[in-house]
C-alpha positions as CSV (number, residue, x, y, z in Angstrom):
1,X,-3.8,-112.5,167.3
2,X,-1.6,-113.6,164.3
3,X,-2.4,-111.9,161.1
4,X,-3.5,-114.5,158.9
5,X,-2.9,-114.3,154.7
6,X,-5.6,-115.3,152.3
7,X,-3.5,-117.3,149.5
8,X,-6.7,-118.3,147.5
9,X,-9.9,-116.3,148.6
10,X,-9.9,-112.9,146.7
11,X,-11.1,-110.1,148.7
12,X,-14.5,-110.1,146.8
13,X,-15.5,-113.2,147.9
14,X,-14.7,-112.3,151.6
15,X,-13.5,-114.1,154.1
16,X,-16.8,-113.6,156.7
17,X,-18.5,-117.1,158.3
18,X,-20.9,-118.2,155.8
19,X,-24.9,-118.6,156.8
20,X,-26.0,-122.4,157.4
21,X,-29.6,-121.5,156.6
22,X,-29.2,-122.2,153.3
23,X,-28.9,-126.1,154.0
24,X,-31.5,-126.3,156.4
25,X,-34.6,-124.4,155.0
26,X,-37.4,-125.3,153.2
27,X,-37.9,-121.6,151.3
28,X,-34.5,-121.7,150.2
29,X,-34.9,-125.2,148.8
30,X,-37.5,-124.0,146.9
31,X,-35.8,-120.9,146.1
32,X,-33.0,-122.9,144.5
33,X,-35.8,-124.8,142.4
34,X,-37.4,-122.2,140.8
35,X,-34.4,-119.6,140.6
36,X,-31.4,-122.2,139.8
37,X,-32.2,-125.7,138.8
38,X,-34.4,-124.7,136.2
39,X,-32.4,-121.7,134.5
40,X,-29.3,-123.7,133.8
41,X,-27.7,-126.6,132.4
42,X,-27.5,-130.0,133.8
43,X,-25.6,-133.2,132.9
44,X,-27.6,-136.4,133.1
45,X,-24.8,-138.3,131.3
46,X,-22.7,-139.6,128.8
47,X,-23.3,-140.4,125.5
48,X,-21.3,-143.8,126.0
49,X,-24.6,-144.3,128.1
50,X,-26.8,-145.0,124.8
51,X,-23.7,-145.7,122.1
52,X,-26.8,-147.1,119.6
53,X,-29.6,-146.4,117.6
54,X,-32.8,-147.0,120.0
55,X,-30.5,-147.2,123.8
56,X,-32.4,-145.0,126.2
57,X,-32.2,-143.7,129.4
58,X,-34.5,-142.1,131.8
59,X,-33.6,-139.5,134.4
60,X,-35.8,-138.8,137.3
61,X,-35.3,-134.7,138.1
62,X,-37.5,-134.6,141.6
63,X,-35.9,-130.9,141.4
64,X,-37.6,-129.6,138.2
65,X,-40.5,-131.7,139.0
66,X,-40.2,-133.9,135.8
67,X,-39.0,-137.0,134.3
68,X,-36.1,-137.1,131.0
69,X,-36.2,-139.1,128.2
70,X,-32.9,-139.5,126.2
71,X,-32.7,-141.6,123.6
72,X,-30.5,-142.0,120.3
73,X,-31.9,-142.2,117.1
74,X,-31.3,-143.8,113.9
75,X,-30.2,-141.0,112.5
76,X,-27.5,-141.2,115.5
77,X,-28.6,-137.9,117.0
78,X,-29.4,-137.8,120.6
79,X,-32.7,-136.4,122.2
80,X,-34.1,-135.2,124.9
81,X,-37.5,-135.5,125.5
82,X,-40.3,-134.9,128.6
83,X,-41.0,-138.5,129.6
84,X,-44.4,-137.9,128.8
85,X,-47.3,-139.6,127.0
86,X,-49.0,-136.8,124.4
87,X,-52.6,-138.3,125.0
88,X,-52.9,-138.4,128.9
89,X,-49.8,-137.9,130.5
90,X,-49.0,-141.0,131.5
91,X,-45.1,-141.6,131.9
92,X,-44.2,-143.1,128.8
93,X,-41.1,-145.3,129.7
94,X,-40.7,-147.0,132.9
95,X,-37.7,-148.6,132.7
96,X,-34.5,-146.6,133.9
97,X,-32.9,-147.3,130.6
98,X,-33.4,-150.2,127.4
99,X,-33.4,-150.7,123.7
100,X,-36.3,-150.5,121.5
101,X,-37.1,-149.2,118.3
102,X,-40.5,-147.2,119.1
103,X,-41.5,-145.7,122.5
104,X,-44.6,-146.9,123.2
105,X,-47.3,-145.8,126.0
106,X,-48.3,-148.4,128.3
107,X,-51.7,-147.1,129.3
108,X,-53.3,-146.9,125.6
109,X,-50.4,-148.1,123.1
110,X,-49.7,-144.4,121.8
111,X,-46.5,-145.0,120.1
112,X,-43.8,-142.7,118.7
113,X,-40.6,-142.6,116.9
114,X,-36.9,-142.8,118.5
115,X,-37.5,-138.7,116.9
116,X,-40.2,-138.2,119.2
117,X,-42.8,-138.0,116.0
118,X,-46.0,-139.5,117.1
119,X,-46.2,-142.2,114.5
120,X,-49.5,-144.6,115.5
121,X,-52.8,-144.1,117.7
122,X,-55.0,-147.1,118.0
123,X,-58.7,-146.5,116.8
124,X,-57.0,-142.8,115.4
125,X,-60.7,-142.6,113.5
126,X,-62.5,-142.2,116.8
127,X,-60.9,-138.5,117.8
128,X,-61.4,-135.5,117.0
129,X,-59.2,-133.1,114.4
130,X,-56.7,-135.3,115.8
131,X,-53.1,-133.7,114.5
132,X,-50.4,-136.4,115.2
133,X,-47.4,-134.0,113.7
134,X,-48.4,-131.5,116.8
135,X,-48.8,-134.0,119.5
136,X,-44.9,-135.5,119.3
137,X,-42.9,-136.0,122.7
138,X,-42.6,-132.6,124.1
139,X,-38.8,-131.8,123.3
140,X,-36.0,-131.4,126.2
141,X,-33.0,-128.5,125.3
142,X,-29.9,-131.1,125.0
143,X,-26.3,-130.3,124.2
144,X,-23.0,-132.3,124.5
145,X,-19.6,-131.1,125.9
146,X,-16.8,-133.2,125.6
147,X,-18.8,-136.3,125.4
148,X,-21.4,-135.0,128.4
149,X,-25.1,-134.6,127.7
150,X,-26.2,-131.8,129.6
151,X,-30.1,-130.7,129.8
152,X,-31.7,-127.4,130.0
153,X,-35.4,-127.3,131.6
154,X,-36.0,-123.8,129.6
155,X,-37.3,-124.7,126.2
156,X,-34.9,-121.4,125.2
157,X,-31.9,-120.8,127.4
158,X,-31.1,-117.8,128.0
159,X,-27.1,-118.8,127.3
160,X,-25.7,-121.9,125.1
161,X,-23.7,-124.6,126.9
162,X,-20.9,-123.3,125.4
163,X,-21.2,-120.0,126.7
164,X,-22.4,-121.5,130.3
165,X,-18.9,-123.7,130.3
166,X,-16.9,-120.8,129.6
167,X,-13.3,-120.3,129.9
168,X,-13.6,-123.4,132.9
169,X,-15.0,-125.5,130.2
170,X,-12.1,-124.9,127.4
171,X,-9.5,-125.1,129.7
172,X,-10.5,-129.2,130.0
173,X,-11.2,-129.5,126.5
174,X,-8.9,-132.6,124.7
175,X,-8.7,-134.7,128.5
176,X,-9.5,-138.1,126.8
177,X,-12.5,-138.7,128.2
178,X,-13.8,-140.6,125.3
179,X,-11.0,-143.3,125.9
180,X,-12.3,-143.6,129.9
181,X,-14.9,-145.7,128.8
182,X,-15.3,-148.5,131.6
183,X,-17.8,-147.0,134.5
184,X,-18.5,-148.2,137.7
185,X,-21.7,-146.8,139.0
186,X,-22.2,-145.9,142.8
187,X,-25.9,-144.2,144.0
188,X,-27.3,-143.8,147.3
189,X,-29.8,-141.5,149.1
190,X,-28.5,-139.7,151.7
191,X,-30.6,-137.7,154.9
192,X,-28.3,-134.4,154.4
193,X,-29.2,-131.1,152.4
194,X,-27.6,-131.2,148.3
195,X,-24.9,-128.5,149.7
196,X,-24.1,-130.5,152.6
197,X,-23.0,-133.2,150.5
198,X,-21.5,-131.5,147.8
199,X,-19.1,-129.5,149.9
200,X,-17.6,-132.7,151.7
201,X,-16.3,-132.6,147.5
202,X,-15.2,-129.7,147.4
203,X,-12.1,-129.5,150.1
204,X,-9.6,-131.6,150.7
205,X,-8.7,-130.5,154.6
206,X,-10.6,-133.3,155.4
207,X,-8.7,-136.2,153.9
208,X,-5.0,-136.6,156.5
209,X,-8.3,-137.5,159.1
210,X,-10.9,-138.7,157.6
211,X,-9.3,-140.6,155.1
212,X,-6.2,-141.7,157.2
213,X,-7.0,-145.6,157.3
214,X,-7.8,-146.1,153.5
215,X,-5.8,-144.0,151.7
216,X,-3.2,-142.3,154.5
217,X,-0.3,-140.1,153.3
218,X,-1.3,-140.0,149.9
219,X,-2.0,-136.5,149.2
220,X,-0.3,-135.4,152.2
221,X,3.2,-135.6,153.5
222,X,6.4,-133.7,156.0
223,X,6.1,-131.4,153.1
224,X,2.6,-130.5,153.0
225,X,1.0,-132.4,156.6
226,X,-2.6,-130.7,155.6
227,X,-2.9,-131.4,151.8
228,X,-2.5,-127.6,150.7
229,X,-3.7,-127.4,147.0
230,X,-1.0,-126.8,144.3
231,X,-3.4,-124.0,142.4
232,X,-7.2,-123.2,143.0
233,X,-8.8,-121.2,139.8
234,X,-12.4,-119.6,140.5
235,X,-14.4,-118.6,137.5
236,X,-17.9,-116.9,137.6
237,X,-19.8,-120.0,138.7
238,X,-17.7,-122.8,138.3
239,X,-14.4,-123.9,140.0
240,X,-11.1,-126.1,140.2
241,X,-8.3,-127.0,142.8
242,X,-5.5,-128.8,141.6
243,X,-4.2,-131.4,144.3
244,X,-0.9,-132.1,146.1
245,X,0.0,-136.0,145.8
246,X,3.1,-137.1,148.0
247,X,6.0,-138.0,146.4
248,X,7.4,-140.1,149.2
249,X,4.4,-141.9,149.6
250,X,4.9,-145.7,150.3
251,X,2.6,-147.9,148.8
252,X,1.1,-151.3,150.3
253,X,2.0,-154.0,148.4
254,X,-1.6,-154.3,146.9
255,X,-1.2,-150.9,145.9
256,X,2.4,-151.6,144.1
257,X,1.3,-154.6,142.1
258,X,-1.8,-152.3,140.4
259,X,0.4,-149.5,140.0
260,X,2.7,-151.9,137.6
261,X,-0.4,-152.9,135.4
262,X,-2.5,-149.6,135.1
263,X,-4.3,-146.6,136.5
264,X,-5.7,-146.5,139.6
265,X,-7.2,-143.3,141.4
266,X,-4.4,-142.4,143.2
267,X,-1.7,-142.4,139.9
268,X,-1.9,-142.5,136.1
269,X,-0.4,-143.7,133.1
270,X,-1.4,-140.8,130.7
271,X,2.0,-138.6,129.5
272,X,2.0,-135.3,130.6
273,X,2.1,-134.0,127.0
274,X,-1.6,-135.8,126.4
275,X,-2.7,-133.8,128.9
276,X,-5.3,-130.2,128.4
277,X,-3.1,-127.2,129.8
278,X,-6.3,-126.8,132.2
279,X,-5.1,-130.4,133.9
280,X,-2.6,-130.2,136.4
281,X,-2.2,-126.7,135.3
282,X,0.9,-125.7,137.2
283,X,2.5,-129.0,135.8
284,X,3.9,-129.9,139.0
285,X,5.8,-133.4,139.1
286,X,3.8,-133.8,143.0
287,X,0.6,-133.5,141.1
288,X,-2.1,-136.3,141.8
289,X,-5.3,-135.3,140.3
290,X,-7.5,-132.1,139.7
291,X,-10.9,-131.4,141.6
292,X,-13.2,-130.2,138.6
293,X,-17.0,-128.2,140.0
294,X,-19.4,-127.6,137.3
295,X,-22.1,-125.4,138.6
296,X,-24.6,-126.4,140.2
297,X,-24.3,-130.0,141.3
298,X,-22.1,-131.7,138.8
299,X,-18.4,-132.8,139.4
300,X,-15.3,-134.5,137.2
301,X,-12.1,-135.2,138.8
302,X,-9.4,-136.0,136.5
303,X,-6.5,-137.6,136.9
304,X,-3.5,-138.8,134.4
305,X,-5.4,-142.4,134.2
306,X,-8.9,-142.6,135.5
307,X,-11.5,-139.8,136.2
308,X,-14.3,-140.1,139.0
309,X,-17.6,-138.1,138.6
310,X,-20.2,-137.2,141.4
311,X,-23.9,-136.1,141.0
312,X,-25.5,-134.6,144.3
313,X,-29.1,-134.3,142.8
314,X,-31.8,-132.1,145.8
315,X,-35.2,-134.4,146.5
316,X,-36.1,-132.5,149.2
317,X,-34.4,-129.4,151.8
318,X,-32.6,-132.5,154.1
319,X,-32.4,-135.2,151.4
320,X,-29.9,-135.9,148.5
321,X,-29.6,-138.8,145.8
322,X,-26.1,-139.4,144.8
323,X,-24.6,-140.5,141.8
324,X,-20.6,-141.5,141.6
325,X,-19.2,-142.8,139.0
326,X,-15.7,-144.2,138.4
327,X,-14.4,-144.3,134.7
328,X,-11.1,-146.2,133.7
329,X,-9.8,-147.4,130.4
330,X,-10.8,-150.5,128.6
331,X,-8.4,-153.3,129.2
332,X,-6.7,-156.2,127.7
333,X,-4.7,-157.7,129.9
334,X,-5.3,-159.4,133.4
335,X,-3.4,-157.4,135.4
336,X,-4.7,-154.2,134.0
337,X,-8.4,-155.7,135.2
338,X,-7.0,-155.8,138.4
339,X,-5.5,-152.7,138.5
340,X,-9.1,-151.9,137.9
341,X,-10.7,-153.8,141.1
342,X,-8.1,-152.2,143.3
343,X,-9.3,-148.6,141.8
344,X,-12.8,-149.5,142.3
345,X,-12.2,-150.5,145.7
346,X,-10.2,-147.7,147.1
347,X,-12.4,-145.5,145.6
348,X,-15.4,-147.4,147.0
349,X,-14.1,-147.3,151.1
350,X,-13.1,-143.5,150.2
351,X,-16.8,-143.0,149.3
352,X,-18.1,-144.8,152.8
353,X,-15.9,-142.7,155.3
354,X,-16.7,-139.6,153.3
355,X,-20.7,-140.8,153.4
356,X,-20.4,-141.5,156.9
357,X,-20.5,-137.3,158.1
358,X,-22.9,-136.4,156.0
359,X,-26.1,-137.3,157.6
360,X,-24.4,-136.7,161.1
361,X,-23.7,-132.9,160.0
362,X,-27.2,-131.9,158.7
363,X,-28.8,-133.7,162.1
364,X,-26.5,-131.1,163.8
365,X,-27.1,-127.8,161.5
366,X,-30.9,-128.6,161.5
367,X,-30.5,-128.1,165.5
368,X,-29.8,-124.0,164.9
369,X,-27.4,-124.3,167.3
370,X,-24.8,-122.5,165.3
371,X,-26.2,-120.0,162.2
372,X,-22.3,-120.0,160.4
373,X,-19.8,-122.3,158.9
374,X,-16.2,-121.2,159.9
375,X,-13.9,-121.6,156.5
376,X,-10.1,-121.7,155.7
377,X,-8.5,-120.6,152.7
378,X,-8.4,-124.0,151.7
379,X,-11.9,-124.4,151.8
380,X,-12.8,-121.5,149.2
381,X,-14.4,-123.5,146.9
382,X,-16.5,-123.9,149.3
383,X,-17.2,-120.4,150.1
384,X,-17.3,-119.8,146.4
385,X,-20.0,-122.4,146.1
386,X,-22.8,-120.9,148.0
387,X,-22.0,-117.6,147.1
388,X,-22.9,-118.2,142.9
389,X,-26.1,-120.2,144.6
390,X,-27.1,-117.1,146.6
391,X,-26.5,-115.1,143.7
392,X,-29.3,-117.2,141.6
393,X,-31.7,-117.3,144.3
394,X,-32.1,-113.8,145.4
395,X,-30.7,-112.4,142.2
396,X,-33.3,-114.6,140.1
């Protein structure tokens, strides 16, 4: 038998098959709900989501077994509040997001502040000791990084956002997110476990087959035929792989004209220099974007001119709503817009053939047939991934 070299796993992490039970049972679904979801932070957005006094936005967490409310004040703070009424718990806004300048219950017309103060209660004289300063909206822990709102379900964490981003977190710190402001929005529910999905994210061994009609030799080539990462960095619970994009490459002539007028997914117009040391961090000139995992569920992949964001958000042990999100700069010209569609597009037929295994592999785990995954080094993040889950769930 050749002797075979890990280049990325360290020997902690092991290089053993890794259990499938994880994605297919119900305990350990509920396991990750009561040990993980709820004992750390979450992003639900972007504060370009709600850029002005009174935007809202509600996110539905079928994992913590609650509904968010975010909304900006006039004071230009954002909130975070339980989406729930103070008198009889009805669900205080239906809408997935809107404008208004009070939030008020539909069921009996309660009404609160963009603060969450309750502020009115029709025929107030007819309750008893009622104290509107202690019956507000029931607060949610909020806190931004680099323009992203995360949550915490714990009214006191038992670590600051800061401290959960870490060294991972700093290292991205000055990417100009803020100036990615156009978003296309994907979602759909998918029949697979939240792992299941998310790992499909978190290799790229897949893409010279899977991806060979849409978007070919573009991160592959004679040079590296299996799209071998540049650099992988693991940190306590989150991780990065920086990706190989082939310089000899020949774009279609779709492709060519885009390229002349703007970003697209596969290549950027942001200098080097503009650039976070923690992007592209081994500055290689055959560098084509960097595969960014923030623990749990949460990924941002940056590139030097558009970054793409995925959500894979657990319903239930074999079912997954997810969220992607393509973000490019603002434009000003014509061509730039199109630059634009043909982002959106490749991006878009990328998403489908990735989609299409999904439900076709948790049909096939849920079978017991095999009880392990069998990983390459390449596919450490992936290994590293259930590993800091595991290490919530039974360590919780």
């Amino acid at each position: 038998m050749q002797e075979q070299h890990a280049r990325h796993t360290p020997a902690a992490l092991g290089t053993q098959p890794v259990p499938i039970e994880p994605c297919v049972s119900p305990t350990y679904f509920e396991q990750e709900r009561e040990h993980l979801f709820r004992r750390v932070w979450l992003n639900i957005g972007r504060v370009e989501d709600i850029p002005n006094a009174g935007d809202y936005f509600v996110k539905e967490l079928a994992i913590c077994k609650t509904s968010v409310l975010v909304v900006r004040s006039k004071d230009g703070r954002i909130r975070a509040f339980h989406n729930m009424c103070s008198h009889r718990g009805n669900k205080l806004a239906w809408d997935t997001q809107g404008t208004c300048r009070m939030l008020t219950c539909k069921f009996h017309g309660w009404s609160y502040g963009l603060n969450g103060q309750l502020s009115f209660v029709p025929d107030e004289g007819s309750f008893f000791d009622l104290d509107k300063d202690e019956l507000g909206l029931t607060p949610v822990t909020l806190d931004i990084w680099e323009g992203f709102l995360f949550i915490h379900i714990d009214p006191h964490p038992r670590e600051t956002l800061d401290e959960f981003m870490g060294e991972f977190g700093r290292q991205l710190c000055g990417y100009p997110f803020h100036h990615l402001s156009i978003c296309y929005r994907y979602a759909t529910q998918v029949n697979c476990n939240w792992k299941v999905a998310l790992d499909a994210f978190q290799e790229i061994y897949h893409v010279p087959v899977l991806h060979r009609r849409t978007i070919g030799d573009t991160f592959s080539g004679p040079d590296n035929p299996f799209s071998h990462a540049l650099t992988i960095r693991l940190y306590p619970r989150h991780r990065m792989m920086s990706l190989y994009g082939n310089p000899s490459h020949q774009p279609s002539p779709v492709e060519s004209l885009a390229y002349r007028f703007g970003s697209v997914v596969t290549q950027g117009h942001i200098a080097e220099d503009r650039l976070p040391p923690g992007v592209n961090p081994t500055r290689s000139p055959q560098w084509a974007f960097d595969l960014n995992v923030i623990f749990p569920n949460f990924s941002v992949d940056v590139s030097a001119g558009t970054y793409v964001t995925h959500h894979f958000w657990p319903l239930t042990a074999s079912r997954t709503l997810w969220e992607a999100c393509l973000y490019c700069p603002p434009t000003t010209r014509a061509g730039q817009r199109f630059s634009q569609e043909v982002s959106r597009c490749v991006l878009r037929d990328t998403l489908l053939e990735d989609g299409s295994t999904l439900e076709a592999t948790q049909s096939m785990l849920a079978t017991g047939i095999r009880t392990h995954f069998n990983l390459n080094d390449e596919e450490v993040l992936v290994r590293h991934s259930h590993k800091a889950i595991d290490d919530y769930v039974f360590g919780g």
